[in-house]
C-alpha positions in Angstrom: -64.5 -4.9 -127.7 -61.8 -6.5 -130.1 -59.9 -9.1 -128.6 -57.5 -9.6 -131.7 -56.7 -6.3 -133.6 -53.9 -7.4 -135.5 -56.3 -10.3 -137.0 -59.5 -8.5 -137.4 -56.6 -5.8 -139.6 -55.5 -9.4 -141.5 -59.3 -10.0 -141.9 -60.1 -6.5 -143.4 -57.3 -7.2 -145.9 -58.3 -10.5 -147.0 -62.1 -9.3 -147.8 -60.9 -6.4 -149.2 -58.9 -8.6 -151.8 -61.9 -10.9 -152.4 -64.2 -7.8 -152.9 -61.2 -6.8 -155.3 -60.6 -3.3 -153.1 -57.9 -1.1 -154.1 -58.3 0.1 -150.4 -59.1 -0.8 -147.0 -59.2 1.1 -143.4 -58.2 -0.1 -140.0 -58.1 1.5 -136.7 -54.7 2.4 -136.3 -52.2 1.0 -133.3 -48.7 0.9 -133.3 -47.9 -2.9 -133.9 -50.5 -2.2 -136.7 -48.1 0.3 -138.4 -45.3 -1.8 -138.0 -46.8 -4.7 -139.4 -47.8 -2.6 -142.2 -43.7 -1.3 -142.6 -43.0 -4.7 -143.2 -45.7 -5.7 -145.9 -44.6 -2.6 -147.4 -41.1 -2.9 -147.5 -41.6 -6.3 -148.8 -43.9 -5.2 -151.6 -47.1 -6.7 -150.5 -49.0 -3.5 -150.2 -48.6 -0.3 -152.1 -48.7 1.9 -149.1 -50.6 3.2 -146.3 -51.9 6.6 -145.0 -52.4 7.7 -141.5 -55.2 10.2 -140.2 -56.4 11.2 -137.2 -59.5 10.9 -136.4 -61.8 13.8 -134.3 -61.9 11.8 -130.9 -58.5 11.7 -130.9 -58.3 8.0 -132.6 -55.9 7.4 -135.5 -57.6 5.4 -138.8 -54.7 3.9 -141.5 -56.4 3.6 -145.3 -54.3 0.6 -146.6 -53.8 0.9 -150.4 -53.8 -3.2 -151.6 -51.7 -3.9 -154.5 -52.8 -5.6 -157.8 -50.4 -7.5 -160.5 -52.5 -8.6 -163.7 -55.5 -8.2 -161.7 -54.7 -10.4 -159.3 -53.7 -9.8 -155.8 -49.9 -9.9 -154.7 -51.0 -11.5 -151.5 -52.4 -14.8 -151.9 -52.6 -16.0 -148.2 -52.0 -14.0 -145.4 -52.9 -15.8 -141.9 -52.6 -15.0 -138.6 -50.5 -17.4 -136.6 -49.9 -16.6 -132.7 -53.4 -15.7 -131.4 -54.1 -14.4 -128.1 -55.3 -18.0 -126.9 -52.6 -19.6 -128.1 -49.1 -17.6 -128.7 -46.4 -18.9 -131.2 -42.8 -18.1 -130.6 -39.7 -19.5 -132.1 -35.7 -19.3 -131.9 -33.8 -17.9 -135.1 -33.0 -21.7 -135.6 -36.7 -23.0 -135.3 -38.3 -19.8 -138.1 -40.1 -21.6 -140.1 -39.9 -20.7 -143.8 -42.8 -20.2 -145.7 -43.4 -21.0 -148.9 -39.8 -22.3 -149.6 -38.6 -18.8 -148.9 -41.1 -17.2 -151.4 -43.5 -15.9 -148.5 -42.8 -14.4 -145.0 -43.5 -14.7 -141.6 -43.7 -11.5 -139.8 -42.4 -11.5 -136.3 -42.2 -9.7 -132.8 -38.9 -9.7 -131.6 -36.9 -7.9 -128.8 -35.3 -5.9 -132.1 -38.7 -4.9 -133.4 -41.4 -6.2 -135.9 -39.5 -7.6 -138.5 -39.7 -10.1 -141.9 -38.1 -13.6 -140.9 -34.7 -13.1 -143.3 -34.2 -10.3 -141.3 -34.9 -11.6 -138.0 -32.6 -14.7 -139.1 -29.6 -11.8 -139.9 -30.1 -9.7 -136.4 -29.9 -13.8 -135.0 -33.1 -13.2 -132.7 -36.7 -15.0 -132.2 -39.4 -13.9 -131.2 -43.4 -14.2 -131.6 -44.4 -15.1 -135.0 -47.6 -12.7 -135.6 -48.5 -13.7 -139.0 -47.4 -15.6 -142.4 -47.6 -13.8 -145.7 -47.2 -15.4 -149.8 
């Protein structure tokens, strides 16, 4: 039994970058695929592909992304755990990085990239910080 899916996804990434991967797979949920909208969009992964699986399960295959051979994310940590949830108001959002990472939040809106959460003026639970 997993008690953090959206970490032990994190993880997979992370070793997949020190193994230099051009692909990982994760179990797929939905705050998984949103998550993985938002690296997207921001150009931290290249893409990702769902299948489904023949017990019914879904299974994304991540494709990691590469500049001069080394990878576009440099740290990507998980930040509100289930022992110990993290939220913050729009005013509170920390920035990360000076503004050259993200944090990727839960908000009543939807899973979202800080500068946008900071333009829909809503908080939320900050899942994870990208750069």
């Amino acid at each position: 039994m997993m008690n953090d899916p959206l970490g032990d996804m994190l993880t997979r990434i992370r070793n997949a970058h020190m193994r230099n991967k051009t692909s990982v797979s994760t179990p797929g949920s939905r705050l998984r695929q949103h998550v993985l909208d938002v690296l997207q969009s921001e150009g931290y992964i290249r893409g990702y592909t769902q299948t489904e699986m023949a017990n019914g399960r879904s299974e994304f295959e991540i494709e990691l992304k590469y500049y001069d051979g080394a990878p576009v994310i440099r740290e990507i940590q998980r930040v509100s755990k289930p022992g110990r949830r993290v939220y913050a108001s729009v005013k509170n959002l920390p920035r990360v990085a000076n503004g050259l990472g993200i944090s990727i939040l839960s908000t009543p809106k939807g899973v979202m990239a800080d500068h946008d959460a900071r333009d829909n003026n809503v908080g939320g639970e900050i899942l994870c910080r990208v750069f």
